[in-house]
N, C-alpha and C positions, 0 to 999 in steps of 0.2 A: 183156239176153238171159236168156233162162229155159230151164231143161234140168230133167229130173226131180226131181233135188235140193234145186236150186242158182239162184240167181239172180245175174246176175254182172253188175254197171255199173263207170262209169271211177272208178278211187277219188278221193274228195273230199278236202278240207279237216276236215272233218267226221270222216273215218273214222281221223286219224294218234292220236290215243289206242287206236282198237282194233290198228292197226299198232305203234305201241311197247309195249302187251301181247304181242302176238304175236313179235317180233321181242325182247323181255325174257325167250323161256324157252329156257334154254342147250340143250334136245334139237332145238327146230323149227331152232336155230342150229347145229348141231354141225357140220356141213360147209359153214358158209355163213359169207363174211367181214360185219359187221356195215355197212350202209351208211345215212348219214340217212335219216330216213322221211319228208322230206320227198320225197325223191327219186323217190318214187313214186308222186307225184302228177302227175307228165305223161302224155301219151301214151303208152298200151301198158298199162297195170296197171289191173286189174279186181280190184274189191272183193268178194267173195262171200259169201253170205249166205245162210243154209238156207231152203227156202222153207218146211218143215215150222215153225219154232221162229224164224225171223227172226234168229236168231242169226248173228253174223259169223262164218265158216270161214277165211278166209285172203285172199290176193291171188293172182292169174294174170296172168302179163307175155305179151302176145300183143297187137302194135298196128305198123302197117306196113303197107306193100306188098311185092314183090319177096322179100326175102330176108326172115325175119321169126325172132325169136326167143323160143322159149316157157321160159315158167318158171313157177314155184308155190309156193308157200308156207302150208301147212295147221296150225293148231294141233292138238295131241295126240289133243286129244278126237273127232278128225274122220280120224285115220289108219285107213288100213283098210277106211274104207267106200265108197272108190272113189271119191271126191268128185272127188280130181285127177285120175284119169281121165275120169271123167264130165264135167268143167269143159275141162277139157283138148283131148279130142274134140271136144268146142262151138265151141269157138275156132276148130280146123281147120277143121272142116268149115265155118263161113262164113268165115275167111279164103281157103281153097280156092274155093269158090263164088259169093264176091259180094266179096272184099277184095283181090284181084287180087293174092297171095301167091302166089308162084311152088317155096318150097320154104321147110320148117320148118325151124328147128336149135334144139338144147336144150343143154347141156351139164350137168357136176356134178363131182363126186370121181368117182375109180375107186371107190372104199369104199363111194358112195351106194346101195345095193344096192336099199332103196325107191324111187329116184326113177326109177331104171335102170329098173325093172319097167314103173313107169308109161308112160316113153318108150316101149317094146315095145308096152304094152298098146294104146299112140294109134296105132300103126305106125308110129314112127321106129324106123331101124336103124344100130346100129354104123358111125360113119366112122372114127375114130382114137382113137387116148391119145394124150397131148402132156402135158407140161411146161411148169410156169410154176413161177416163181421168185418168191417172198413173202418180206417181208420178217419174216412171224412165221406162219411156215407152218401151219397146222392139222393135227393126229395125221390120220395117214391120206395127207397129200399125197406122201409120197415116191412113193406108189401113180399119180400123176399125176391128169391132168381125162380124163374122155369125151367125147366130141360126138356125137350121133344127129343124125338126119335124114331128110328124109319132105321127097320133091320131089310136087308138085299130080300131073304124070302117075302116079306110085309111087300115091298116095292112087286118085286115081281109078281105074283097075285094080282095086287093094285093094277101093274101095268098087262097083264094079261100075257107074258112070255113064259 
């Protein structure tokens, strides 16, 4: 898939060295508990990759049908210019229109003030806070998790189809 930016395929084998760089800097981590990279190698995670510079940007978890759940993960150098946004949108709008996804869900920290942005920006909205119990909680958790969400009907409305 291609978007202005951004060129986004299923991550490979290939790409787990640009994944444990990426997943190696304590700020892209700071709200996020660490989890093998292999793990990110199935279904739902897209590698992405600037189309300008070829450069690796990060990963996008969006892979399913029915309920489906989006995530992202951008290095430093890439915060701010909208990438996760732009990557993000992409995802919907063909899950919504040819992935037979019936409704998004994201979640994060309450503290994640960036990621929160971005959900708003795709047009998920506010479902809850909740609580989860860790066994080496991350600064920030007593704040609890968020979840947005963005149902296909909600999206089309919004997008005017």
């Amino acid at each position: 898939m291609r978007t202005e930016h951004l060129t986004l395929r299923p991550v490979e084998p290939s790409d787990v060295d640009s994944l444990r760089h990426l997943h190696a800097d304590p700020e892209v981590m700071r709200f996020l508990d660490p989890a093998p990279v292999e793990d990110y190698l199935g279904d739902g995670f897209h590698a992405a990759h600037e189309n300008a510079t070829g450069r690796f940007v990060g990963w996008f978890e969006f892979g399913g049908t029915g309920e489906v759940e989006l995530g992202y993960r951008l290095h430093r150098a890439f915060w701010g210019l909208g990438y996760a946004t732009e990557g993000a949108k992409a995802l919907i709008e063909r899950g919504f229109t040819s992935g037979g996804v019936r409704r998004v869900v994201a979640t994060t920290m309450a503290v994640n003030a960036g990621s929160r942005r971005v959900m708003e920006k795709c047009g998920l909205r506010y479902v809850r806070t909740f609580h989860v119990e860790f066994p080496d909680p991350l600064p920030g958790a007593e704040h609890g998790e968020v979840e947005y969400a963005l149902t296909h009907e909600e999206w089309r409305l919004a997008a005017g189809v």
